[in-house]
C-alpha positions in Angstrom: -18.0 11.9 30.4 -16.2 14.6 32.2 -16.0 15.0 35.5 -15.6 19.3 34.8 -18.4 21.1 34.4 -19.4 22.3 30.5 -18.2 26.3 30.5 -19.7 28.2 27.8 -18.6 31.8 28.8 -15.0 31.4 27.2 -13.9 34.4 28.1 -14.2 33.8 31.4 -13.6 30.3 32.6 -10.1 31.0 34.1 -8.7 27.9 33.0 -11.6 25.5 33.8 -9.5 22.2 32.0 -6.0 21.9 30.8 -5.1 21.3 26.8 -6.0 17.1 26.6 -3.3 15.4 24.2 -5.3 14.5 20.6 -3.7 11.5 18.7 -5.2 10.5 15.3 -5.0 7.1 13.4 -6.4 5.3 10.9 -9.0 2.4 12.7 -9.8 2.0 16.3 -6.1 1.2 17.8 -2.7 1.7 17.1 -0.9 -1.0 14.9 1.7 0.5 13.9 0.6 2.8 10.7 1.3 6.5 10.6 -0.4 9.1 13.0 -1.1 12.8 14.2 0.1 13.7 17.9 -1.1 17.2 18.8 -0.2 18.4 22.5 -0.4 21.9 24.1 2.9 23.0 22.6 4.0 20.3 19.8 2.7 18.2 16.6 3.7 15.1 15.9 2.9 13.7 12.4 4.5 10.0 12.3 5.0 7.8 9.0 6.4 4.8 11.2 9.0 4.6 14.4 11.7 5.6 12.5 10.2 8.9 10.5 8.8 11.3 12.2 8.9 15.2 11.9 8.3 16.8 15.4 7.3 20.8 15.6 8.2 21.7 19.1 8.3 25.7 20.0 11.7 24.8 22.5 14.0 22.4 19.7 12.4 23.6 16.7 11.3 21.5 14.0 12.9 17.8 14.1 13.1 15.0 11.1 13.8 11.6 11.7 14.3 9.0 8.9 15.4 9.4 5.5 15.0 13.1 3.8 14.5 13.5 0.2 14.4 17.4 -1.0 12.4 18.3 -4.3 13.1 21.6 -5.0 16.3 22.9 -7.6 19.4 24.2 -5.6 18.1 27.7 -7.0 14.9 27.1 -5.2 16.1 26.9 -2.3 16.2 29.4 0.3 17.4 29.8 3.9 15.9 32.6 6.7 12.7 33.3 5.8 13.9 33.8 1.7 16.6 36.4 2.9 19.6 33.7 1.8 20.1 31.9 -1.2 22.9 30.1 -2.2 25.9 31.3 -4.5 24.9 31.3 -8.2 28.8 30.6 -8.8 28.4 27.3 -6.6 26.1 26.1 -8.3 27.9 25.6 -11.4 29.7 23.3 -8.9 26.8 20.8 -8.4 25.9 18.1 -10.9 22.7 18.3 -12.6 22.3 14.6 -13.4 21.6 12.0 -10.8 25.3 11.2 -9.7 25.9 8.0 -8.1 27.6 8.2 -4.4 29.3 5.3 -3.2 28.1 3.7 -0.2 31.0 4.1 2.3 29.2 2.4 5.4 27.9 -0.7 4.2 
């Protein structure tokens, strides 16, 4: 239980509690599988450690781990829809799975 007193009037509780953290998993503790962070000011959806996307209002939005894309180059769209890419460079790009060499091993 808390130790602050229930407010139902909303409209005026002048900031009777702050924001609490939420975290959400899958079973009773954390072990490791993926989760939900939700703060005052940022989500934190988490596959593992290593891939995490982070919405926070002062960096943005942040990826972490690999990133695969499943839209056509002609789908895709930058500034709210307002640019597009070059229909003469996208002759450029293959449009069968190329192989890339692995140059760090």
């Amino acid at each position: 239980m808390s130790s602050q007193p229930l407010v139902y009037d909303l409209e005026n509780q002048d900031d009777a509690y702050e924001l609490q953290p939420k975290s959400l998993c899958a079973g009773d503790s954390y072990q490791g599988q993926p989760s939900v962070a939700v703060t005052e000011d940022e989500i934190i959806p988490a596959g593992d450690s290593n891939n995490v996307i982070r919405v926070d209002p002062d960096f943005g939005v942040l990826l972490s781990g690999k990133l695969s894309l499943s839209a056509m180059p002609q789908q895709a769209s930058f500034g709210s829809g307002y640019y597009r890419l070059n229909p003469w460079l996208l002759t450029c790009l293959p449009t069968t799975p190329t192989p890339i060499p692995d140059a760090f091993p």
